[in-house]
N, C-alpha and C positions, 0 to 999 in steps of 0.2 A: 479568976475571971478569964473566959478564953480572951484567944488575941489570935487575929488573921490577919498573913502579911495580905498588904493593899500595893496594886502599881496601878499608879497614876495616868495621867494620860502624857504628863511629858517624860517620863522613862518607858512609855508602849512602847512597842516594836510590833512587827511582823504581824500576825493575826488580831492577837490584843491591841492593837493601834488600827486596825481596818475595824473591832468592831465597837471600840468606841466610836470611831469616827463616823458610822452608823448613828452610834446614841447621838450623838452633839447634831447629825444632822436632822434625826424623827427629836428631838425635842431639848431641844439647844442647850442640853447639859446635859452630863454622864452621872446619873441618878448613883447611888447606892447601893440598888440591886444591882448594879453590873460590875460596882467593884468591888463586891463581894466575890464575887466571880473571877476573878481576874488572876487567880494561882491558873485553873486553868481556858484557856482561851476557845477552845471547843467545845470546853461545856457553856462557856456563856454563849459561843454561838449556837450550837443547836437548843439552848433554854429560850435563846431570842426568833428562831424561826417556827419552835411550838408558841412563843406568844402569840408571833405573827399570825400564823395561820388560825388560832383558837379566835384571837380577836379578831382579824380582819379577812378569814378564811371563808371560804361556800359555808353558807348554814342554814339551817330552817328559824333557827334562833337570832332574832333581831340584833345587833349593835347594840341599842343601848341595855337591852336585857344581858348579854355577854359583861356588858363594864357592870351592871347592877350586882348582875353573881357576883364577879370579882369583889366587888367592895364588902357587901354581906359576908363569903367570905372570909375577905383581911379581916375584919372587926370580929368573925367571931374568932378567930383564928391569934386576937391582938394581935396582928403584924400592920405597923405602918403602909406597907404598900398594897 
C-alpha cells in the first residue's frame, strides 16, 4: 500500500500554512486534495492558481459547463474529486 506523509494544518508553517488558509477561507475546510499536496507547498500553490484561473478565469466556456467537464471527468477518471 503507498503511504504519503500528510501535514496538517496545525503543524503548517510558512507557505503551507498561507495556502491552507486559502482553502479554509474559499471553502471552510482544507479538502484532501490539498493535503495530498502538502510535501510540497509550491506545487499546491501553483496546482491552486491553475484551478483558479481554469474555473473562474476569462473564457468563452460557461461556469457551469467548466464544473460539468470537471465532474464527467472525475467519474470517468474514478477520482472522488
Amino acid at each position: 500500500m503507498a503511504f504519503i506523509k500528510l501535514f496538517d494544518f496545525k503543524n503548517s508553517t510558512g507557505l503551507l500554512k498561507k495556502e491552507y488558509e486559502k482553502g479554509l477561507r474559499r471553502a471552510g475546510r482544507i479538502w484532501n486534495v490539498l493535503t495530498i499536496q502538502s510535501q510540497t507547498p509550491e506545487i499546491l500553490r501553483d496546482s491552486m492558481r491553475l484551478y483558479n484561473s481554469t474555473m473562474f478565469g476569462s473564457s468563452n466556456v460557461p461556469r457551469f459547463d467548466r464544473e460539468l467537464l470537471a465532474v464527467v471527468t472525475s467519474i470517468s477518471n474514478e477520482c472522488e474529486y
